[in-house]
SEMIGU-180502 format. One record per residue (C-alpha): residue in three letters; y, z, x; residue number from 1. Coordinates in nm, 2 decimals. Example, Ala and Ser with C-alpha at 12.3 -4.5 7.8 and 13.67 -1.06 7.14 Angstrom:
<atoms>
 residuo     yy     zz     xx num
     ALA  -0.45   0.78   1.23   1
     SER  -0.11   0.71   1.37   2
</atoms>
This chain:
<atoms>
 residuo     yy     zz     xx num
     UNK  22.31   2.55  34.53   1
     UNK  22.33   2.74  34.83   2
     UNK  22.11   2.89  35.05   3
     UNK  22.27   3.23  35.10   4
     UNK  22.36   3.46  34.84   5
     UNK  22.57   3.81  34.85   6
     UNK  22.35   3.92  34.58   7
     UNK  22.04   3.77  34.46   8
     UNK  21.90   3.88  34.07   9
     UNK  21.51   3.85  34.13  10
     UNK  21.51   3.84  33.77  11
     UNK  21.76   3.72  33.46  12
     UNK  21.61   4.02  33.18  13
     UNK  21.82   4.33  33.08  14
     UNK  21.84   4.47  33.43  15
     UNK  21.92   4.19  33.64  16
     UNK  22.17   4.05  33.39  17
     UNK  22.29   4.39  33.33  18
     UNK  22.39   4.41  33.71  19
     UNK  22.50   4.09  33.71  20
     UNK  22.74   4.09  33.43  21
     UNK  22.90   4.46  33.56  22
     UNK  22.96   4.30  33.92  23
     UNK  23.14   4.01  33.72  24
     UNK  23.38   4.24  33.56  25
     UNK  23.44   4.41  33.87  26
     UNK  23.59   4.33  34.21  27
     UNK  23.27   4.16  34.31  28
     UNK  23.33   3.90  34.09  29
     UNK  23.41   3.68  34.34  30
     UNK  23.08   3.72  34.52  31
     UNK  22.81   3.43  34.56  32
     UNK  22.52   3.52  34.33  33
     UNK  22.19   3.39  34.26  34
     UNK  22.02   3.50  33.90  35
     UNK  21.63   3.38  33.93  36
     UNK  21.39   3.34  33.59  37
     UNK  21.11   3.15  33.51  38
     UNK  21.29   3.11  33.18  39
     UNK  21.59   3.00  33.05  40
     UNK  21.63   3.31  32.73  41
     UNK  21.71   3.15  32.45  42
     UNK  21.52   3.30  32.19  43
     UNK  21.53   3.71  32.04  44
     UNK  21.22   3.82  32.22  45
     UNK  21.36   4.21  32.21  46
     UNK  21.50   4.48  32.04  47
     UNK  21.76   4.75  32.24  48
     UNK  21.88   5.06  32.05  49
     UNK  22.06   5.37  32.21  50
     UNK  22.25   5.64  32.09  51
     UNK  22.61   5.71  32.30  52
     UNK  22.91   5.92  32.24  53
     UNK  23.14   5.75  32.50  54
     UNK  23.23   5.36  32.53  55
     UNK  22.94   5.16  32.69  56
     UNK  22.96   4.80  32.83  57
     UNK  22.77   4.67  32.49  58
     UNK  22.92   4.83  32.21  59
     UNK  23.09   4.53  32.08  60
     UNK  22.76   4.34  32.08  61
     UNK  22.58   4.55  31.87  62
     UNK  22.42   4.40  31.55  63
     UNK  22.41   4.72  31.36  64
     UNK  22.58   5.06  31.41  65
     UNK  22.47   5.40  31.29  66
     UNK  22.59   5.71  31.18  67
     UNK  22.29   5.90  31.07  68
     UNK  21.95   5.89  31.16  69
     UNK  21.64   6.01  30.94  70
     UNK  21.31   6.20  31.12  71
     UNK  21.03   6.23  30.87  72
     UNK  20.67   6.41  30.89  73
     UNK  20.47   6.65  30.73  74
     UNK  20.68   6.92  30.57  75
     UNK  20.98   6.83  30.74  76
     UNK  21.24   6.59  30.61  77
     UNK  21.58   6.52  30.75  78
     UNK  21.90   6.32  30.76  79
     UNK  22.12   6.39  31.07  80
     UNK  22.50   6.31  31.14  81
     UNK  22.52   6.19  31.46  82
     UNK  22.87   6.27  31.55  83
     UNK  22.99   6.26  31.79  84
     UNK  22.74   6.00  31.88  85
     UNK  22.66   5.66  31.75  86
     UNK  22.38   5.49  31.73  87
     UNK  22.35   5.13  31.78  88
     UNK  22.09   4.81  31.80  89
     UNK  22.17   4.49  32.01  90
     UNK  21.93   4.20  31.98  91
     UNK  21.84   4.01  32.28  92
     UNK  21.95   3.70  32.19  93
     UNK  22.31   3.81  32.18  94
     UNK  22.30   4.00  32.50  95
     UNK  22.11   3.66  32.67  96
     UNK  22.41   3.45  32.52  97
     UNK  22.68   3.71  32.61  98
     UNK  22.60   3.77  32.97  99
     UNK  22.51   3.42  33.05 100
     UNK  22.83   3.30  32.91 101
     UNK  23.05   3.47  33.10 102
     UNK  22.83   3.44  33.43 103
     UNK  22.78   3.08  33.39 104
     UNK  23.19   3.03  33.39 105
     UNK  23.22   3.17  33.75 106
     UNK  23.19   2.88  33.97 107
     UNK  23.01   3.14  34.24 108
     UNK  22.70   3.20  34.00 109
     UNK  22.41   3.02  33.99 110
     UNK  22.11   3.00  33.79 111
     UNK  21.78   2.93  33.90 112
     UNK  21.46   2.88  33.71 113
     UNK  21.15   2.97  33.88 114
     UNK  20.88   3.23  33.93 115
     UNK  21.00   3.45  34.22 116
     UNK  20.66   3.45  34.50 117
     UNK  20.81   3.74  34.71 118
     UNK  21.10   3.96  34.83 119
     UNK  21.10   4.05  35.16 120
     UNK  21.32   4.18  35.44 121
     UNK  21.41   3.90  35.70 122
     UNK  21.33   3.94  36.01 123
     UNK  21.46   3.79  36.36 124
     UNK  21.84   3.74  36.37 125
     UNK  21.86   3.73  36.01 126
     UNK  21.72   4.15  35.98 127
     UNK  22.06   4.21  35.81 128
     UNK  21.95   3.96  35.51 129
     UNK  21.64   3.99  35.26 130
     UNK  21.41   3.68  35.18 131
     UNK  21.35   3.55  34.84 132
     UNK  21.05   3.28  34.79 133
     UNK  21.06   3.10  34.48 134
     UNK  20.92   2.75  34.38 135
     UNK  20.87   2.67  34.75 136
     UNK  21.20   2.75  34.86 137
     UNK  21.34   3.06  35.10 138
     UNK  21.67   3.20  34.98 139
     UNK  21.84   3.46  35.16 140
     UNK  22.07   3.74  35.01 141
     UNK  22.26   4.03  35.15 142
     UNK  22.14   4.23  34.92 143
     UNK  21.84   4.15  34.68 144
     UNK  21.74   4.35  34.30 145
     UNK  21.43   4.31  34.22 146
     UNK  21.37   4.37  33.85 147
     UNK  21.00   4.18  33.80 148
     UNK  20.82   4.36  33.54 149
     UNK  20.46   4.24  33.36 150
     UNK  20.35   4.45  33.12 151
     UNK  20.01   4.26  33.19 152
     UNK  20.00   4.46  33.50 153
     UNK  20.08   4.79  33.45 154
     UNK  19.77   5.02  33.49 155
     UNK  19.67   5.41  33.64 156
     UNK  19.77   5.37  34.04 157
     UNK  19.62   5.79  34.07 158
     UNK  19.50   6.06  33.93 159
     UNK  19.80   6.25  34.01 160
     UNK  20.00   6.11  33.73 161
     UNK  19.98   6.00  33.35 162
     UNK  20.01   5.64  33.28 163
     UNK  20.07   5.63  32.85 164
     UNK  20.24   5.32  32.68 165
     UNK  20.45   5.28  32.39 166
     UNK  20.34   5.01  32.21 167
     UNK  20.42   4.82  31.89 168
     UNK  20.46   4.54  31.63 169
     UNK  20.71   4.51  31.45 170
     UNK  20.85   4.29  31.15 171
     UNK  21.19   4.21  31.01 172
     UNK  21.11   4.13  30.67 173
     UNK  21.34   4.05  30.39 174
     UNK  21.23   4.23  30.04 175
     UNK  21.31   4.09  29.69 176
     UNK  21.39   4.46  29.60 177
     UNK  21.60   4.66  29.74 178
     UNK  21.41   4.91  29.98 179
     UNK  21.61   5.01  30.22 180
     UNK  21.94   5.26  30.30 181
     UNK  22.16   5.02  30.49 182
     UNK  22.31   5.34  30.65 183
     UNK  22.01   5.53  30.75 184
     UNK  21.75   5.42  31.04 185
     UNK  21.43   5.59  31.07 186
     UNK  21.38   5.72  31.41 187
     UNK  21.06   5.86  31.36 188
     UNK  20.84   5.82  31.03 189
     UNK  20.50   5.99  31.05 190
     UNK  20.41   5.90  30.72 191
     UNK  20.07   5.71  30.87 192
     UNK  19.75   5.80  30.99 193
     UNK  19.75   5.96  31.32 194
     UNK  19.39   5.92  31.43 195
     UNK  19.39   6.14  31.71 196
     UNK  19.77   5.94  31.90 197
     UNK  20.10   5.96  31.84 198
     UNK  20.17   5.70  31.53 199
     UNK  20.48   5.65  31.35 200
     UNK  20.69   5.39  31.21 201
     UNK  21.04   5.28  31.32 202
     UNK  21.26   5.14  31.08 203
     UNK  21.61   4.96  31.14 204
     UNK  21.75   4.85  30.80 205
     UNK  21.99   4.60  30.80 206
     UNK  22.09   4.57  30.44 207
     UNK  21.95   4.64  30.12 208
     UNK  21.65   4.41  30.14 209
     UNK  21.63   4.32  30.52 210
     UNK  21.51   4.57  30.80 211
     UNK  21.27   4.55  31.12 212
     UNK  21.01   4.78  31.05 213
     UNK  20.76   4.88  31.37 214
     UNK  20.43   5.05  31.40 215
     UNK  20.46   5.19  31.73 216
     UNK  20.21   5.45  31.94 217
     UNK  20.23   5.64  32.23 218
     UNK  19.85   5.64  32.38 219
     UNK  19.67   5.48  32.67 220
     UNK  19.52   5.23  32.48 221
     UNK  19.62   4.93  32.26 222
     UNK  19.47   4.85  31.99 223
     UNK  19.36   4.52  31.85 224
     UNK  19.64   4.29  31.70 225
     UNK  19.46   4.32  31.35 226
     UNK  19.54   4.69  31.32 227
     UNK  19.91   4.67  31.43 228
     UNK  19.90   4.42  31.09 229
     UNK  19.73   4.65  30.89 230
     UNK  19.93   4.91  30.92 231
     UNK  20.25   4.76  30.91 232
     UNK  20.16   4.65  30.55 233
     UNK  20.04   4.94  30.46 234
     UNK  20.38   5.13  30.49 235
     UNK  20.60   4.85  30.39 236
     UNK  20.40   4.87  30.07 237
     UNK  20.29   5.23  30.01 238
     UNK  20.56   5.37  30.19 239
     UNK  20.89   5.15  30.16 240
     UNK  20.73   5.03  29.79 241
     UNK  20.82   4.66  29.86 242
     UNK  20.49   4.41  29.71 243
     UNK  20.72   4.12  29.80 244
     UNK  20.84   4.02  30.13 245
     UNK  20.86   3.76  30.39 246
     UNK  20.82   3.80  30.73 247
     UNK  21.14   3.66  30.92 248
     UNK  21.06   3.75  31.27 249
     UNK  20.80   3.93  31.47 250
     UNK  20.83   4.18  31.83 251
     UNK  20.57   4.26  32.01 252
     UNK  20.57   4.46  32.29 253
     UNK  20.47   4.74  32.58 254
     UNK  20.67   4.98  32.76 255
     UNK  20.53   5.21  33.02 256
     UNK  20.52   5.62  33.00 257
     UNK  20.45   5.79  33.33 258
     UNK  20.62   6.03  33.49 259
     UNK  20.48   5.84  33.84 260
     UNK  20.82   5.85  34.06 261
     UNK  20.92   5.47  34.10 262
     UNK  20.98   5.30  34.40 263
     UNK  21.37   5.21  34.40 264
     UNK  21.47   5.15  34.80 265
     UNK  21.17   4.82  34.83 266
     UNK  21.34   4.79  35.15 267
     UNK  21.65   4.76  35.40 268
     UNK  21.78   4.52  35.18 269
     UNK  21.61   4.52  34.82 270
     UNK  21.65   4.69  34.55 271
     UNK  21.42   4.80  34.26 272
     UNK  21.63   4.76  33.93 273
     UNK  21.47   4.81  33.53 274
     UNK  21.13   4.90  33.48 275
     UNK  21.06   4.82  33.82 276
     UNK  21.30   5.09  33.95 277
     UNK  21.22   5.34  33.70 278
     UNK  21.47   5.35  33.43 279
     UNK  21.31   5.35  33.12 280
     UNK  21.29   5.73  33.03 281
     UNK  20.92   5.87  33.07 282
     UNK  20.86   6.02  32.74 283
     UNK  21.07   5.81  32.52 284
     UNK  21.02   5.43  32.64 285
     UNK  21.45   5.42  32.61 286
     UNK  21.58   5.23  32.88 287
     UNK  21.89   5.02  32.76 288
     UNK  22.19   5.27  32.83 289
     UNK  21.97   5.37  33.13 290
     UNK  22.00   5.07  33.29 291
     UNK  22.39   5.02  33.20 292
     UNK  22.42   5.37  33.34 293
     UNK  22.25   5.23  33.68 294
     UNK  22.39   4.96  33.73 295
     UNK  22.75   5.14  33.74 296
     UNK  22.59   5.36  33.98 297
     UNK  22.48   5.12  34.24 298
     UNK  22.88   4.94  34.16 299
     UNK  22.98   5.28  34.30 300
     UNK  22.72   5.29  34.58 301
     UNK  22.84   4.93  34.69 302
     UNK  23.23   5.05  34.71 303
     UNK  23.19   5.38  34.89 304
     UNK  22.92   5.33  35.15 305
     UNK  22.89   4.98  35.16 306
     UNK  22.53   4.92  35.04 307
     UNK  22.34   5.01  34.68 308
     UNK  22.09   5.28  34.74 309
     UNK  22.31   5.55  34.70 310
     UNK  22.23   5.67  34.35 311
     UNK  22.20   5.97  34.13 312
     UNK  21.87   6.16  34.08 313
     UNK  21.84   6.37  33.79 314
     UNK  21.72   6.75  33.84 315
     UNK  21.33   6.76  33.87 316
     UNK  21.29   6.97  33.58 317
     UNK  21.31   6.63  33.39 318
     UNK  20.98   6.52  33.51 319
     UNK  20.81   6.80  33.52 320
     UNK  20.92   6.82  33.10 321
     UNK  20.81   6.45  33.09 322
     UNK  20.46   6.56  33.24 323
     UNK  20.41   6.81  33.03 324
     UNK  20.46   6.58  32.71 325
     UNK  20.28   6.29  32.83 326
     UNK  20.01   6.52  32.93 327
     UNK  20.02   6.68  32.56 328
     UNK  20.03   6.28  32.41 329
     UNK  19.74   6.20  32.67 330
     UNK  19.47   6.48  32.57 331
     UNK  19.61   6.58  32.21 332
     UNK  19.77   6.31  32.09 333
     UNK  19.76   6.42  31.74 334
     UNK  19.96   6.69  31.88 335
     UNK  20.27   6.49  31.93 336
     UNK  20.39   6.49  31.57 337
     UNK  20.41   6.88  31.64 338
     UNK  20.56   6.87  31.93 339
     UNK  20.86   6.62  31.80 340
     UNK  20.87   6.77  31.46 341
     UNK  21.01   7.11  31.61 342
     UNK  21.22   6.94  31.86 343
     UNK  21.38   6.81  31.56 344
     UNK  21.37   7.08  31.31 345
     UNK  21.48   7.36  31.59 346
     UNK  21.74   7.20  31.78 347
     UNK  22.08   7.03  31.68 348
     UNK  22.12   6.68  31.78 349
     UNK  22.32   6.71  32.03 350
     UNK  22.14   6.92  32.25 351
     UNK  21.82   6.73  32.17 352
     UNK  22.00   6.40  32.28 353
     UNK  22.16   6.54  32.58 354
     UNK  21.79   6.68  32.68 355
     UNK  21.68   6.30  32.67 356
     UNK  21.98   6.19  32.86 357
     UNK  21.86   6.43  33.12 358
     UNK  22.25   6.58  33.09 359
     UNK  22.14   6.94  32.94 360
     UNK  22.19   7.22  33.15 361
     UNK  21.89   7.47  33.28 362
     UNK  21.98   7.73  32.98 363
     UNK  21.99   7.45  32.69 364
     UNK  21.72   7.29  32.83 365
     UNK  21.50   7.61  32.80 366
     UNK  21.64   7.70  32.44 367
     UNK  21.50   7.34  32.31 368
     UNK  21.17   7.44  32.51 369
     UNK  21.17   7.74  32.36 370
     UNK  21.16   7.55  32.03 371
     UNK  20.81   7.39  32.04 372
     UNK  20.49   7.54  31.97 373
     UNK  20.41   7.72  32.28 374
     UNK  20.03   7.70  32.36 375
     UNK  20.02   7.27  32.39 376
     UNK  20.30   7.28  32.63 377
     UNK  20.15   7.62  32.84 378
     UNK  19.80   7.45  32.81 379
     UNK  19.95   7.12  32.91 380
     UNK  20.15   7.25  33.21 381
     UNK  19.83   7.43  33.34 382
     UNK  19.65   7.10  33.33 383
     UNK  19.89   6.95  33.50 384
     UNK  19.93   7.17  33.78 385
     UNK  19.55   7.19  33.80 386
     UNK  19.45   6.82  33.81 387
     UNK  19.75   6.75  34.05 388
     UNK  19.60   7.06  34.29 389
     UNK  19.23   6.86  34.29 390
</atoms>
């Protein structure tokens, strides 16, 4: 192992071995690289689905693919053909296997497990290099991504901002009837209490009789572990109509909501990449394509100025929409089956996806706005323009 790196990975999740694998199938293949974990992934610990019309770097990993999706509330009931998109799920474990695989058989790659201590700029001669402290050691990189992420640690930083979480549990279960569509997913499901947040259930059928089914909520506050329970088996059997059913795995997990700009130049040389850098989309908690998207964008950055920083912003008009919504889930939770509900009812898909994407352009964008209940999102913009004036 080496002491100096062209690239160092402070971290082996999706983001860092995202990066990693698109430098490998590029001309930077031949680079020195150091991946750093403080474990080896070997086990299905998440979940990734995205929707895409074009070719992305995981396609032919994907464990199920989609061609419709079903949204489901009160009064409102619909099946949508996603063409020309697809929409597709791709379980960790693969994507751990895949990308390790391949970076594992160039002879410049190493892996290193460890819990990285801190990334810092070098200083002294060494000023053109960042510093990487991890299980006593001091490695040095050319360039350094930082994708460290604890969910553990994510909490309100101002006032100024909204900090929401998606969070969930959710079960694959295997049914002795036959329960599900195999060619439907349930994106949203509102068919459960809301209780003042955002509830619904997710559903991802595999077959017939097999499916991960999520309770998931967008609030500020998680609930105890019993509830997550409760209500999962209260839609698998009231809603779904399965009484028989074994639990085959579990996922359990939060994603952070805020519209709070992230940090993505952590200095001359480093690099914040994932959650850390802000890619996981504000008022959705999607972040897979996101980071495939960012990681050719810093590829770019690398070949035409020489360094990674050099990377896309979308128009502002995103977060401000992403304020207003988290402010909306925030103080009137209940109101965020509304809001969703006529995004999906008023808008075709396409234009609703390319809105998430942050693609649309200022006159589609409006349309879809225009398609919402107006008071929430007038009363919420006000707020938000107040609280941020205080």
């Amino acid at each position: 192992m080496n002491n100096h790196y062209d690239f160092i990975f402070a971290g082996g999740g999706c983001a860092g071995l995202s990066l990693a694998y698109a430098m490998s199938q590029t001309e930077f293949r031949d680079r020195a690289m150091l991946i750093i974990d403080p474990v080896v992934k070997a086990y299905n610990d998440h979940t990734w689905c995205y929707w895409s019309r074009e070719p992305s770097p995981f396609d032919a990993l994907a464990y199920r693919t989609w061609d419709r999706i079903a949204f489901i509330a009160a009064g409102f009931e619909r099946e949508f053909d996603l063409a020309p998109y697809r929409y597709r799920m791709v379980r960790g474990l693969d994507f751990y296997r895949h990308t390790r695989e391949a970076l594992t058989a160039l002879p410049n790659v190493d892996f290193l497990r460890g819990e990285v201590e801190r990334v810092v700029d070098a200083a002294g001669p060494e000023k053109q290099r960042a510093e990487v402290l991890v299980n006593a050691l001091t490695f040095t990189g050319d360039w350094v991504f930082d994708s460290r992420y604890r969910a553990t640690e994510y909490r309100p930083l101002t006032r100024r901002y909204h900090y929401l979480t998606q969070h969930f549990l959710g079960w694959e279960i295997e049914t002795a009837a036959p329960v599900f569509d195999p060619a439907t997913p349930r994106m949203f499901d509102f068919r459960t209490p809301q209780r003042g947040a955002m509830r619904f259930v997710y559903v991802l059928p595999y077959d017939a009789r097999r499916g991960l089914v999520e309770y998931t909520l967008f609030s500020k506050d998680l609930l105890p572990l019993a509830e997550y329970e409760a209500a999962l088996r209260a839609y698998i059997a009231d809603v779904l109509g399965a009484r028989e059913y074994r639990i085959l795995e579990e996922e359990r997990d939060l994603i952070p909501m805020t519209e709070h700009p992230a940090e993505r130049r952590a200095g001359q040389r480093v690099l914040n990449i994932g959650t850390r850098g802000g890619r996981v989309k504000a008022s959705t908690g999607y972040a897979f394509l996101r980071i495939q998207r960012d990681a050719a964008a810093i590829i770019r950055s690398l070949r035409a100025r020489g360094h990674p920083f050099d990377l896309p912003a979308p128009p502002r008009r995103y977060r401000t929409f992403d304020a207003i919504l988290l402010d909306i889930l925030q103080y009137h939770g209940d109101l965020g089956q509304t809001a969703f509900t006529a995004m999906f009812r008023n808008n075709p898909l396409d234009r609703l996806f390319r809105f998430l994407d942050e693609e649309g352009d200022v006159y589609e964008n409006l349309r879809l706005m225009a398609s919402v209940p107006s008071w929430p999102f007038i009363r919420a913009w006000i707020h938000l323009h107040t609280r941020r004036l205080r």
